[in-house]
N, C-alpha and C positions, 0 to 999 in steps of 0.2 A: 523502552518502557515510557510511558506516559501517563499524565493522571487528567482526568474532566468529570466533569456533570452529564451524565446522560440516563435515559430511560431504559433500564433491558427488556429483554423481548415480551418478559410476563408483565410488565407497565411499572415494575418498582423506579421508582427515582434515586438515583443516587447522587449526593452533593461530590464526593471525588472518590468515585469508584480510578482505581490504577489499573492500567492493558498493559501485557505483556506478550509479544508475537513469540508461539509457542513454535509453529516452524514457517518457513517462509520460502519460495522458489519464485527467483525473477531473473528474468534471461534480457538481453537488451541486445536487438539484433540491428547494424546497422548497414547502411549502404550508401557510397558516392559512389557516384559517376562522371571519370574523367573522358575530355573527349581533346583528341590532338587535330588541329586542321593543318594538311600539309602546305595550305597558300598561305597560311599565315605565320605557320612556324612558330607556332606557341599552342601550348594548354591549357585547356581550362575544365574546370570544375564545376559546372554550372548548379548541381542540386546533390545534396546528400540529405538524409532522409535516418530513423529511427523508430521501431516499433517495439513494444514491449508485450513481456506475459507474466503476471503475476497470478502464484496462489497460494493460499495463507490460511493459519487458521491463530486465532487469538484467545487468549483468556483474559479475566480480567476478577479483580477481589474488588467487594464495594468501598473498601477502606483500605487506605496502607496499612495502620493495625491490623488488620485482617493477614494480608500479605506477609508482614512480620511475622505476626504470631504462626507462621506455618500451617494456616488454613489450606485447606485443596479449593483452587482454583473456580469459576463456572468459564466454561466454554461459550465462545459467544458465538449465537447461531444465528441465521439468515431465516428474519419470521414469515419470507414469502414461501422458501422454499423449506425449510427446517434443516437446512443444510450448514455442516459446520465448516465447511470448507470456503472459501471467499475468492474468487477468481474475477480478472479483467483482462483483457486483451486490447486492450485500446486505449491505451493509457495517452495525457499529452507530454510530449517531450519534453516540454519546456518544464514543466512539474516533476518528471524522473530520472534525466539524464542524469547519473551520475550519484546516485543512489545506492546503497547497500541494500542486501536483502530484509533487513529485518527493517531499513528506513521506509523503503518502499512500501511495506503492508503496512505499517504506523501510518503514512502520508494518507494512502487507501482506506483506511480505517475513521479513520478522523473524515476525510471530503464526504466517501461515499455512503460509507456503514452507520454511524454514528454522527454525523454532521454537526462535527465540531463549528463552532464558528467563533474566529478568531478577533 
């Protein structure tokens, strides 16, 4: 969960609307490659490597009063495509490795969706 400023999709402004990742699927698929040279008699590891896949979907109340008081939710939708679901596949590693699932759509949420800027 997290709280900011941001505008939703129909243009209202909110001073600190609160996000909560309502469910979230992130896979972190990795791969080295070791290579052994028989003249030299040693190994080595020259590259490993890490790709990810996220998809998420979020809500958010325009106030924590809001949220407290036991309001329902808005869904927050994607205004290109009116889609409430939020996918990347190409995430950079250095920004997700070692993330939870529900960090990872917050971290995505904030960069790419809503453009927090810190």
């Amino acid at each position: 969960m997290f709280t900011t400023a941001f505008t939703d999709p129909q243009g209202t402004a909110h001073e600190a609307a609160v996000f909560q990742v309502l469910r979230s699927e992130f896979s972190a698929n990795t791969s080295e490659t070791f290579t052994y040279s028989v003249d030299e008699g040693h190994g080595t590891t020259p590259a490993d490597s890490a790709n990810f896949s996220l998809n998420y979907r979020m809500a958010y109340w325009p106030t924590q009063e809001a949220k407290d008081s036991g309001s329902a939710p808005y869904i927050l939708i994607d205004p290109a495509t009116y889609s409430m679901d939020f996918a990347d596949y190409t995430l950079p590693v250095d920004v997700y490795k070692g993330l939870t699932a529900e960090q990872a759509a917050e971290e995505h949420c904030k960069r790419e969706v809503i453009k927090v800027v810190e």
